[in-house]
N, C-alpha and C positions, 0 to 999 in steps of 0.2 A: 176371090176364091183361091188363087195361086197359094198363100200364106196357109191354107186349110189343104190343099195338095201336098205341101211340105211337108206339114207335120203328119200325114197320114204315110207319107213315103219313107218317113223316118227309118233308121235301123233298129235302135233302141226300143227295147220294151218298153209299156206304159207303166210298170212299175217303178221305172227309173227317172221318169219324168216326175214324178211326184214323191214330193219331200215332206216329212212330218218332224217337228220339234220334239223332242223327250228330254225330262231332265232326270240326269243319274243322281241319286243321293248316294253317297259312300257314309257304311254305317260302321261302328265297332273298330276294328284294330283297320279296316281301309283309311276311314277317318281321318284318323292317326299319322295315319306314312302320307295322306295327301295335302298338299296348299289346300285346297279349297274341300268345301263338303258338298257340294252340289257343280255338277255340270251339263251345261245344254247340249245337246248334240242334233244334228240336222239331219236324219238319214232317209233311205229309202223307204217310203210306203211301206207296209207289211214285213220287216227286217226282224231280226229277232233279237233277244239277249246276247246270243251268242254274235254276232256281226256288231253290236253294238262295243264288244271288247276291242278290238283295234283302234278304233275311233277314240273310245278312253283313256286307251293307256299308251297315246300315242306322246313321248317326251314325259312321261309319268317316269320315278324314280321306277330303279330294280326291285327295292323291297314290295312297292304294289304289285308290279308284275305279281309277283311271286307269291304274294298274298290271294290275288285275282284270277289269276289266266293260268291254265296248262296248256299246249301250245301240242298240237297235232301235226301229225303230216300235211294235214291239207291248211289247215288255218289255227289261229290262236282263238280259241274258247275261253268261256267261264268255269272255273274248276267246279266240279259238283259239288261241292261241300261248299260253295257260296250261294245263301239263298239271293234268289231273283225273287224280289214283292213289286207286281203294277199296283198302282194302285190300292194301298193294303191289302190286292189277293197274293198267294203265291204262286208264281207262276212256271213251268219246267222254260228253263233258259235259249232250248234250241225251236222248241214252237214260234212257226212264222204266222207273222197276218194276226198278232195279239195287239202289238202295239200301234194305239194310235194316235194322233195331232195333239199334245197339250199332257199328253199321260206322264207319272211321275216314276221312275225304276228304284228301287231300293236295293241295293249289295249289301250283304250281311255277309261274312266269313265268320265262320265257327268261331265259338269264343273261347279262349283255350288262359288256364289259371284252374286254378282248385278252391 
């Protein structure tokens, strides 16, 4: 029982203990600026779109950034004009407790040509 003591005396929220798989697809001009078109990321339980931007464009060229992210006082976001698709739905980027174990992200940045 001591090992079940422990983890009950934790500091840490139970959100933080538990980790879900997501993989990002980069679609359109993301694509393009990145090495790869798919990325796994491990993050917390119920995290959002938005929290999953650091994690991606961490060692990612400027022009993703910039393509990707506006970047706030408090943290670096998805810019809105980048759609977030789980799953073929669309989904608004800063709703938490969407994504779960195995779901797939889609980035899409406006596509700009005439």
């Amino acid at each position: 029982m001591p090992a079940l003591q422990a983890f009950h005396d934790s500091q840490r929220p139970l959100a933080s203990i538990f980790q879900v798989k997501i993989t990002v697809q980069l679609l359109g001009q993301a694509r393009q600026l990145s090495p790869t078109e798919r990325v796994i990321l491990h993050v917390e339980e119920g995290a959002s779109v938005d929290e999953l931007v650091p994690h991606l464009l961490t060692g990612a060229p400027d022009s993703l950034h910039l393509i990707l992210s506006e970047r706030s006082r408090e943290a670096q976001q998805l810019r809105r004009s980048v759609m977030a698709i789980r799953n073929n739905e669309t989904i608004e980027p800063s709703a938490r407790d969407l994504l779960k174990d195995g779901d797939e992200v889609s980035l899409l940045p406006p596509m700009s040509g005439g």
